[in-house]
N, C-alpha and C positions, 0 to 999 in steps of 0.2 A: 828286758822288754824295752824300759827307757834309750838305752843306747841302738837295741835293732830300729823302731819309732825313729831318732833320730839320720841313721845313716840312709834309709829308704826315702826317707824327707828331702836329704842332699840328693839323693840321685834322682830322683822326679824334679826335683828343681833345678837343675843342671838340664835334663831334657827339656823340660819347657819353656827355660832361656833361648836353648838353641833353636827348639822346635818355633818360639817369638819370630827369632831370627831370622828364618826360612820365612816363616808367614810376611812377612815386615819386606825382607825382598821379590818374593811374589807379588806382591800388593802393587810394589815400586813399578814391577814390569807388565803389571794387569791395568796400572793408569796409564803406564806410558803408552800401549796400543790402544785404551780407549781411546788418548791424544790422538794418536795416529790417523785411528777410526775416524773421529770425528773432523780432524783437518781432509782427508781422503775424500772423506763424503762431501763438502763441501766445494772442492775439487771437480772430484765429478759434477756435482750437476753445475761449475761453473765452466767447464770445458762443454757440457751436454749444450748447454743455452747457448754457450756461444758458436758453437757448431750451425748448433740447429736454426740461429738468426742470421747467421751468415749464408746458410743455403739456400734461406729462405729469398733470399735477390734473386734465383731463377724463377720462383715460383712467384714474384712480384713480377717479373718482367714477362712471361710467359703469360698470368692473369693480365698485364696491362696489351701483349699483344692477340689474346682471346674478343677482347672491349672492342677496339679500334678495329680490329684486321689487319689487311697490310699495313707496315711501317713505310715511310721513308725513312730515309737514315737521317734525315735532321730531328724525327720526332723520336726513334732511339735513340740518338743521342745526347737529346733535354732530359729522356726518361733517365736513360743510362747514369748521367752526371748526378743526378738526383739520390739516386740507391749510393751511388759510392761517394756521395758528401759525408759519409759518415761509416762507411763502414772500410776500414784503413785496408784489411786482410783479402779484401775483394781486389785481385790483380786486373780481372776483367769480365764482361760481360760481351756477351756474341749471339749471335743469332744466325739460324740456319733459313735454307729454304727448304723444299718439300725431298731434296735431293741430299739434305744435310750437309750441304756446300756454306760453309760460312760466308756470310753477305756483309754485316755490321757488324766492327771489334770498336769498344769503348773502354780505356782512353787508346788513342792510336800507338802514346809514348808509348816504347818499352813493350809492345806486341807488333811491330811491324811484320814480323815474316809473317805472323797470321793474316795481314793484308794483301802483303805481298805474293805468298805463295800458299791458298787458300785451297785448304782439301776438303773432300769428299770425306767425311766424320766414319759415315758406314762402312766404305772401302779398306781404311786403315786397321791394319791387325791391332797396334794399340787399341785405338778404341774402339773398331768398329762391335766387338762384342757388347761393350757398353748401351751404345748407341740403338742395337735393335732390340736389348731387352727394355731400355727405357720404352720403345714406342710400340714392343707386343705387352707390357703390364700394363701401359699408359699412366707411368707413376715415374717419381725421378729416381735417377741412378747415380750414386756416385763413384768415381774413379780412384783406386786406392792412390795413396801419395808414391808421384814418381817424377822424372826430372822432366822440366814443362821444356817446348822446341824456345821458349824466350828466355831460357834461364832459371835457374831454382825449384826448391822442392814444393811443386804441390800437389791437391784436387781437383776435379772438376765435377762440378753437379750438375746433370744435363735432364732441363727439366720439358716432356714431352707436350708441344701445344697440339691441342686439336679443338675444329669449328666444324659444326653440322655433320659430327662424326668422322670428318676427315681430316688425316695427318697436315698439318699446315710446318710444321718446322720443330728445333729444338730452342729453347730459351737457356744459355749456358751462363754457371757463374764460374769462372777461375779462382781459387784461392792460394794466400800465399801461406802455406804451413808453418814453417818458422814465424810469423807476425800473428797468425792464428791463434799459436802458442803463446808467445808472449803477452798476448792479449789477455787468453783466461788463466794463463800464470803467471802474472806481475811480477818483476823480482825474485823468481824461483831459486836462480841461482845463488842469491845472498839471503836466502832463508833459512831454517834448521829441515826442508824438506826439499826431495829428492822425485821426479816421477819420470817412466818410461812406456811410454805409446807401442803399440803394435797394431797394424791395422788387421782389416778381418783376413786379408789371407795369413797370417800369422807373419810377417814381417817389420820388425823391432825399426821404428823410422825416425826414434826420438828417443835419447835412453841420458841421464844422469845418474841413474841409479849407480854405488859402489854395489862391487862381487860381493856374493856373500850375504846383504843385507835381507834384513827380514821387511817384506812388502805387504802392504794391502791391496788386493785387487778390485776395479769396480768395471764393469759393462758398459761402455759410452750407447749410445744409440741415437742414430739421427739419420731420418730418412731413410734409405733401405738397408744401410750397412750400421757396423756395430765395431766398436774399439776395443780395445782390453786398454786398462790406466792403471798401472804398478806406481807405489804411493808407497816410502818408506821415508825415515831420518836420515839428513845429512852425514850424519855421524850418528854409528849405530855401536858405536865402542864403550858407551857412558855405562857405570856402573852407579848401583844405589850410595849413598852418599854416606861415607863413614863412621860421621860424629852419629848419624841418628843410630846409628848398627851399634856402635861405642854405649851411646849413653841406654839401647835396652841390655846392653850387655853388662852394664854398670850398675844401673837400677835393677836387673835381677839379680846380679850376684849380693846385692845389697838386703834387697827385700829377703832372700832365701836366708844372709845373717840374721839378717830380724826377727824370721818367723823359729830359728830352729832355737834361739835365744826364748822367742816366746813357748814354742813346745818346752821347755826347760822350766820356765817360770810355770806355766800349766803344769807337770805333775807337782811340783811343790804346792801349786794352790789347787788342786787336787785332796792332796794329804791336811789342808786345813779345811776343807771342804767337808769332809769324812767327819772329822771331829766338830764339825759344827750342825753337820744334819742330827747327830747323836742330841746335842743339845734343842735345836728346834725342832723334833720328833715332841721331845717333854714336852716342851710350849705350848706345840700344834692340839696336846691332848688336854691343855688346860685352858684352851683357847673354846676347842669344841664342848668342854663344859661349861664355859662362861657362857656362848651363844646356844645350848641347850637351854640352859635358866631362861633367856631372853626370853624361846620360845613357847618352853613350854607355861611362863608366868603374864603372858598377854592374856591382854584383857577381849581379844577379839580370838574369833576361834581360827583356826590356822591349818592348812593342810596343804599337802604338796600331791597330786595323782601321778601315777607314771604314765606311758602310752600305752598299756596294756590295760588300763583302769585301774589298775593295782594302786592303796592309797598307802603314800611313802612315807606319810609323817600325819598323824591329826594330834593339832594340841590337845593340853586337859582341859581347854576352856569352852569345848563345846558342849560338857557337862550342862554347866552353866546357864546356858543358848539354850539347848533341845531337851535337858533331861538325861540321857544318852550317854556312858560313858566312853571315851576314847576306843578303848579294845573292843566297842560294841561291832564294829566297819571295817572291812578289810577292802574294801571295794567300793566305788565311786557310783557302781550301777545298786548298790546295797542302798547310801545316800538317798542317790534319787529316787529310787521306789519306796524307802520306810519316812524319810525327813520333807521330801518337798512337797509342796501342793499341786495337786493334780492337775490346777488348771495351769501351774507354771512349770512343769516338767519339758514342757517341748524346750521351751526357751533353755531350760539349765542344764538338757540334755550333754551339747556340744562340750560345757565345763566339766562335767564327771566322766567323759569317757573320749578324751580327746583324741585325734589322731593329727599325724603331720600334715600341718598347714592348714587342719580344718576350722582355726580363729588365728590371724594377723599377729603376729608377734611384735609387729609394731611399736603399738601402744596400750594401753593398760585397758581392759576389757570390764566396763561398769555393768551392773545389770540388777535392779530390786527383783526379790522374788521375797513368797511367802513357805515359811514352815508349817510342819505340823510338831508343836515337842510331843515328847514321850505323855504328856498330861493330855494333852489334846487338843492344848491351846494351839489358837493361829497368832503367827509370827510375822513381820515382815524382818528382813535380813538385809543388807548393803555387800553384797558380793561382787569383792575386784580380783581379776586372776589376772593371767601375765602368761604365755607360754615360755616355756624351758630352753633352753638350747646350754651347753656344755661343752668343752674342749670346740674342735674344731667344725661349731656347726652342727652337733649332734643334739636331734631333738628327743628331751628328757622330761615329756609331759605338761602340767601344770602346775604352776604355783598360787593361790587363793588364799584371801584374809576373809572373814566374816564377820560381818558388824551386828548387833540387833539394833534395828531403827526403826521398831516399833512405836516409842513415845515420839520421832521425827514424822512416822506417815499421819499419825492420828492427830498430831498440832497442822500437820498443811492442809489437813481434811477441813479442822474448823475453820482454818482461815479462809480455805476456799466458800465456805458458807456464810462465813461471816459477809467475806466479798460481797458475794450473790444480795445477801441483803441488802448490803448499803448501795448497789448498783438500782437494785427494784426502789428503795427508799428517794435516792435521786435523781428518778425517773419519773415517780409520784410529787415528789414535790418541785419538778422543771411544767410537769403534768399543770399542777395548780398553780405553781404562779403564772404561767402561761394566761389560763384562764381566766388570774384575776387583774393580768395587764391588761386582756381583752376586754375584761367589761371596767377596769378604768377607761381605755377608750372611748368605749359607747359611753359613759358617764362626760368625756370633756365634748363630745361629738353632740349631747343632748344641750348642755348647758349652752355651747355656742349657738344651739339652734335657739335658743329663748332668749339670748341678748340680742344686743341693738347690730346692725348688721355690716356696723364699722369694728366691732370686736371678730380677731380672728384668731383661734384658739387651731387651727390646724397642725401648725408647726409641735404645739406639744402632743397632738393626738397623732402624727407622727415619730416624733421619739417615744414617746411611747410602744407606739405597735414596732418600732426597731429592736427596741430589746423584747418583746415579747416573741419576734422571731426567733432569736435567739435560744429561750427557753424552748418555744416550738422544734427546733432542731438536734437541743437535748435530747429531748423526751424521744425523739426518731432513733437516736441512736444510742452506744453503750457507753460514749464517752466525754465526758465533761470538760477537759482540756481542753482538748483541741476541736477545731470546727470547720466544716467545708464549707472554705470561702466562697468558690463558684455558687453553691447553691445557696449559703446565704443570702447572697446581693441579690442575686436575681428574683428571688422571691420577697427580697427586701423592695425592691423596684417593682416588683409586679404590685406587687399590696399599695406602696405609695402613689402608682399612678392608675391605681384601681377607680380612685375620685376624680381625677379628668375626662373631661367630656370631649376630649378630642385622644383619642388612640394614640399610645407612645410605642415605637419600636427600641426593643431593647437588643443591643450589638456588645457581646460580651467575646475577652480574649482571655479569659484566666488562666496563666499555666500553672499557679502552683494551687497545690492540693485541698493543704489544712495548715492552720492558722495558729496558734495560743487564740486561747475565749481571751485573755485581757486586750489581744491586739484587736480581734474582731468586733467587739462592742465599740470602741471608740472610732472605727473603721467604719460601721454600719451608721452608726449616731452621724461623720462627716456626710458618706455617702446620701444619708436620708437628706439634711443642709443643701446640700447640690442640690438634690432631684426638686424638693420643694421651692427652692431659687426657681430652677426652670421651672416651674410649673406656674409660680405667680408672674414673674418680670419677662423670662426670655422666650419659652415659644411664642412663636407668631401664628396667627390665625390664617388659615388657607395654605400651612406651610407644612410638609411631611414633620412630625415629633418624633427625633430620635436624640435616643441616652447609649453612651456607649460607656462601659467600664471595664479598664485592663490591669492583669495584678499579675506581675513577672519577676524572679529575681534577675541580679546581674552575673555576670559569668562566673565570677568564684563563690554565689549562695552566700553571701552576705551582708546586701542590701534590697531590699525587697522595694518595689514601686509599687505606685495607684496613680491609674492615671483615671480620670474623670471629667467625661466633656459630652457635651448635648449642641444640639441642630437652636437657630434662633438668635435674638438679637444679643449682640458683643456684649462683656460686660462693661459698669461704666467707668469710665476715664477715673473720677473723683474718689473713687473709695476701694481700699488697700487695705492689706494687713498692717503696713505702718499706720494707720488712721482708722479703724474700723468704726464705721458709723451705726452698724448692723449689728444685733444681738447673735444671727447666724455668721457672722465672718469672726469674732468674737471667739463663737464657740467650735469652729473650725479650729481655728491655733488654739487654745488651750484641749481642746483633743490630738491634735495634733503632738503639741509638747508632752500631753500626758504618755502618749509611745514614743518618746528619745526622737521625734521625726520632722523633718519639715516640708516644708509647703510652699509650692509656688504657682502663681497665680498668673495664665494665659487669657489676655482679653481679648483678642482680637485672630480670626475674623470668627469664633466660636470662642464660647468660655470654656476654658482648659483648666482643671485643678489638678499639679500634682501633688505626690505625696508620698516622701520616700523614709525609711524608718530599719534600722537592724533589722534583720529575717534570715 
């Protein structure tokens, strides 16, 4: 067997060298005519354009005598000179009358006898066939390449004029073929390509091509007629290059030593192969008892369902769990209708009787549900499954662990009551202290009323109802932390200029939401400082009162602003946070410092406080 194996090996790889070979010079000659292909085609449309812009000078001269009408020949002739500034291939341009008698040749040089001895275009058997189908299509005609009465091979494109439907003349361009050529072939002859022209009557008028060669053919078309352009290699003799043919020829007879070397080495590690499955078969069988122990001595119950609900594996530990021993279940839909709770069976449905694709194989599938054991007790369980797959893709049911989290549901229960209380507990006591900052207020609001009327006790009967806002916003809501700044201020300022007898408009821009309560109370306490400022020294009588306060952070959320500024008179020149003469500028900076923040002070032409702090 080993030596048949081996000699079948040499002869498949001896064909596949060669058969390389073959493919490798095909390749050579499937690039070289794409080359072709692609030099060909660029060919043609470089002979098409150029064709077709050089015929175009009848159709220039023809639209310019349609414009004007008659010419004199001085105004042909400025035209004339113009078209052939530039176009080299243009021997001449001529112009007929209604009798197709040539009247105007431009340049004179080198067409004389067309001056001199001036025909009747129609009459002529050359052309005359030309000539009257140009003017029954009313479209131009060109003349295949033939020897011109001034010398050399060319065309003529004789393009038909007509005014108010009447034949007025022909607008002729002469071309010279040979310089035509040369034009849209540069250097053809010192190039690696070859091409031969035939005009439409099928007459070969231009040929380089060698005998024999393999050509590309393309369809020239311009104007009413049509070319054929034969497109092959200079030299069509080149063969695929032999190192490259040498070195697959050398590389395969190499690689085929290698491999029949390696088939060699392969059945010897074959025959140790053999003796070595003999020995991890043993292993394999003490392997799968060690990870039976594993399974069947967890502490969590364990079970694998096939796709049929069939259950493949339940550990001994669901005893345990449910009561229930292992061999009691053969089946997943047995589970779900003796073990789970009624109200949780839709939910644990999908895990007992799974089908392909009917849960994400994704990722690991969590789900609490409740038992019933065998006593009657209710259970809650921590059930994570995993769908199966095996070999290639083949879906093998479910795999599932079960926890009892029993004593885990019934500690989150208390805690969640416990919560609840101490939420009601500090809602009642945001409740009462609330109440008892309010009637400290009315208590400093009384006292001030009974002293002498140079005592002004407002500023504390304002911090005070600042932090009693505060608590008032507690008790609104569920959360003690944090606090809505917008509504804060704004009711902080509603309440402090509730005591002005002149109406304060409040202009608020707050963008951010909610605050830290430590940031807000020191915020509120400044804020209330401002507003009481304005309200003794800076509004003016007869003068619209407005408070505006803006609270934004900066683009990367990590410095928070307060901006704080009112309507009324500037603050004054003499007194700063360097020098604080005031118990209120005082208590600004040390609120201030007590949030990490500082402060800066706009006097003029409104008092501007701001106030910027981490956020």
């Amino acid at each position: 067997m080993k030596r048949f194996v081996l000699a079948a090996t040499t002869i498949i790889g001896v064909l596949l060298i060669i058969g390389l070979d073959r493919y490798q010079v095909s390749t050579w000659h499937a690039k070289r005519h794409q080359e072709l292909t692609r030099e060909a085609q660029a060919m043609h449309l470089r002979l098409e354009n150029s064709l077709e812009s050089r015929v175009n000078t009848a159709r220039h001269l023809g639209a310019f005598v349609q414009a004007r009408g008659r010419l004199s020949e001085e105004e042909f002739t400025v035209f004339a000179r113009q078209l052939l500034e530039y176009n080299r291939s243009v021997r001449a341009l001529q112009l007929t009358d209604e009798t197709t008698q040539v009247i105007y040749v431009y340049p004179p040089a080198g067409n004389r006898i067309t001056i001199t001895d001036p025909m009747v275009l129609i009459e002529d058997p050359l052309r005359g066939g030309y000539v009257r189908e140009a003017i029954e299509r009313r479209s131009m005609t060109i003349q295949s390449p033939f020897e011109l009465r001034q010398g050399g091979l060319g065309i003529v494109a004789r393009n038909p004029v007509f005014t108010s439907g009447a034949f007025r003349g022909l607008a002729i361009a002469v071309l010279d073929v040979p310089v035509m050529i040369e034009e849209a072939f540069p250097g053809l002859l010192q190039s690696s390509y070859r091409a031969n022209l035939t005009d439409s009557d099928g007459n070969l008028f231009f040929t380089t091509i060698p005998e024999n060669a393999g050509v590309v053919t393309h369809a020239v078309s311009f104007a009413d007629t049509e070319w054929t352009l034969d497109f092959a290699f200079a030299e069509d003799r080149e063969r695929p290059p032999v190192l490259s043919r040498l070195i697959v020829y050398g590389l395969g007879s190499g690689a085929l030593g290698l491999l029949l070397v390696l088939i060699s080495f392969l059945y010897r590690h074959e025959e140790d192969l053999e003796r070595q499955i003999v020995l991890r078969t043993a292993e394999l069988q003490q392997s799968e008892e060690r990870f039976r122990i594993v399974a069947d001595y967890t502490a969590d119950w364990e079970y694998w369902i096939l796709p049929d609900g069939a259950l493949q594996y339940v550990s001994p530990s669901i005893e345990e769990i449910t009561g229930y021993e292992a061999e009691a279940f053969t089946t997943g839909r047995e589970i779900l209708e003796t073990l789970i709770h009624p109200d949780d069976r839709e939910a644990m449905a999908p895990h007992l009787s799974p089908k392909n694709g009917s849960i994400p194989a994704s990722s690991m599938e969590v789900l609490n549900v409740r038992i019933v054991t065998k006593a009657g007790e209710t259970r809650w369980i921590g059930h994570h499954s995993r769908t199966v797959y095996i070999g290639e893709g083949t879906f093998a049911g479910r795999r599932a662990s079960n926890r009892d989290i029993t004593a885990e549901i019934r500690l989150k229960a208390d805690q969640e009551t416990l919560l609840d209380e101490k939420e009601t507990l500090m809602r009642e006591l945001n409740h009462r202290v609330k109440n008892n900052l309010a009637m400290i207020t009315s208590l400093v609001n009384l006292k001030e009323a009974s002293l002498d009327e140079t005592v002004d006790l407002s500023d504390i009967a304002h911090q005070i109802d600042t932090i009693r806002v505060v608590h008032e916003t507690f008790y609104k809501t569920s959360r003690v932390s944090r606090i809505d700044i917008r509504e804060y201020l704004v009711e902080l300022l509603e309440s402090a200029f509730s005591f002005q007898n002149v109406p304060v408009r409040i202009d608020e821009a707050v963008t951010v939401s909610e605050l830290p309560t430590r940031i807000a109370i020191p915020l509120g306490l400044i804020t209330n400082e401002v507003a009481t400022n304005a309200m003794k020294y800076s509004f003016v009588s007869g003068e619209p009162a407005v408070f505006t306060v803006a609270v934004d952070h900066d683009d990367d959320r990590t410095v928070c602003t307060v901006t704080l500024t009112h309507s009324g008179a500037p603050f004054p020149e003499d007194i700063g946070f360097d020098h604080p003469e005031t118990l209120g500028l005082r208590l600004i900076k040390e609120l201030t410092d007590q949030i990490d923040g500082t402060v800066e002070l706009t006097r003029r032409p409104s008092p501007r406080f701001t106030i910027r702090f981490p956020g």
